[in-house]
C-alpha positions, 0 to 999 in steps of 0.5 A: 671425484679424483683418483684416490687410494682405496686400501689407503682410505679404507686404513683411515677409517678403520684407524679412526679417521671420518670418512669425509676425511679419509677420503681427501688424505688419500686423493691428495696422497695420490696426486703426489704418487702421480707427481713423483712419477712425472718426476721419476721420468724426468730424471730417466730422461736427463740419465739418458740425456747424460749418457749421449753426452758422455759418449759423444765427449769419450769418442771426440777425446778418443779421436783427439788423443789417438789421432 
């Protein structure tokens, strides 16, 4: 059984859904939870990435210039 949202699952049923149903809405809803978190993670990184860049490029334009 994957990793599903329980309170999702619940809310689908109650509103009307089959269980049978439910259930696989709320696994595939939380594969791509777990997605937009690997996502988000590359994206604080290439930040982070760019960041280093930049300050490398601010200190080389500052020795070229006040040299």
């Amino acid at each position: 059984m994957a990793l599903q949202l329980g309170a999702l699952r619940d809310a689908l049923i109650d509103a009307g859904a089959s269980p049978a149903k439910a259930e696989r809405a709320a696994e595939e809803i939380a594969g791509y939870e777990r997605e937009f978190a690997n996502v988000r993670s590359d994206i604080i990184l290439m930040t982070r990435m760019l960041g280093v860049v930049v300050a490398f490029q601010v200190a080389i334009f500052t020795k070229l210039f006040m040299h």
